[in-house]
N, C-alpha and C positions, 0 to 999 in steps of 0.2 A: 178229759178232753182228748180228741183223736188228732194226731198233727202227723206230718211226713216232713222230715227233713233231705232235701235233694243238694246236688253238688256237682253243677255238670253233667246235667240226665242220669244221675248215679244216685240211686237212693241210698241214703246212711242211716245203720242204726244210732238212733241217740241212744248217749251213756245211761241216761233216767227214762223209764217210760211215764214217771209220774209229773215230768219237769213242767214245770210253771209258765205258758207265753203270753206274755204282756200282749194284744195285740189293739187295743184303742183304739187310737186311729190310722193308726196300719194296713185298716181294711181296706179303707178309700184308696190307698194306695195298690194295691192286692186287686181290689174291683175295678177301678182303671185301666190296669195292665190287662183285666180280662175281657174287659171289654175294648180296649186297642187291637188286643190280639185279634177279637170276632170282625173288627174292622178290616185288619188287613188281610184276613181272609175272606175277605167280601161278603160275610154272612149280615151284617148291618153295615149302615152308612152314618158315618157320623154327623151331615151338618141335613138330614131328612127328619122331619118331626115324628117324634115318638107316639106310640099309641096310646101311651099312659097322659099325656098331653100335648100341649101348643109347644113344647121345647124339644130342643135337639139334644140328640149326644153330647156334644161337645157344648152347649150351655149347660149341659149339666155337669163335667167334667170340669169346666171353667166356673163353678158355682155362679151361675147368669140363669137360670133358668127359672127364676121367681118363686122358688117355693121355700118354704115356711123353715126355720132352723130353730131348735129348740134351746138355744143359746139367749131366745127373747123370753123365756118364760120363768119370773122370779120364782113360780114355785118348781121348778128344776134344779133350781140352784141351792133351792132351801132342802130340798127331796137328797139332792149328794150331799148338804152340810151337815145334815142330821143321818148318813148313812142308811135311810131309806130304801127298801129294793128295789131296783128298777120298775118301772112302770111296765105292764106289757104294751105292746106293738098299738094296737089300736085304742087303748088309753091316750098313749104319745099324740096319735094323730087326731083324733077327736080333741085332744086341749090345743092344739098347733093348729084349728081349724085348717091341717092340710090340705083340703081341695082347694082351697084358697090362694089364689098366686098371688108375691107381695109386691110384685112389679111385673109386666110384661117381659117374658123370658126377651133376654142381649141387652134391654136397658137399666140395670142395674148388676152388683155383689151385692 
């Protein structure tokens, strides 16, 4: 794994190049901020519909945007309990029938 550790615009080397990061659901956090960021640089707008669909930025950020979470799929849950490899990317979305919205993006989580 490639990582960069920073400190203040100051990049540090870390003591292990081989060290372990947890990053889970960290990302979401990680991908938020980077997409705030493209916000306030006025390169995207956040409450304008996205091209990918009928939702905004920010119903997607506020998990409002209708789409599918894999947290509904008991054999996900069976796929982690028996340490199964991740599924790839478009397995996921084909069993989550993701083009599918589960509410109209703002009226629901």
């Amino acid at each position: 794994m490639l990582f960069s550790l920073v400190s203040n615009g100051t990049p540090l080397t870390p003591d292990r190049s081989d060290a372990t990061i947890p990053w889970w659901s960290f990302t979401k956090t990680v991908l938020a901020a980077a997409a705030l960021t493209l916000v306030r640089d006025g390169l995207i707008e956040l409450d304008q519909p996205l091209p990918e669909g009928p939702f905004t930025l920010r119903q997607l950020l506020r998990h409002e945007a209708g789409l599918a979470d894999y947290s509904e799929l008991a054999d996900y849950h069976g796929a982690v309990a028996r340490g199964d490899a991740p599924w790839p990317a478009d397995e996921m979305l084909q069993r989550l029938d993701a083009s599918r919205l589960r509410y109209a993006p703002g009226d629901g989580w």
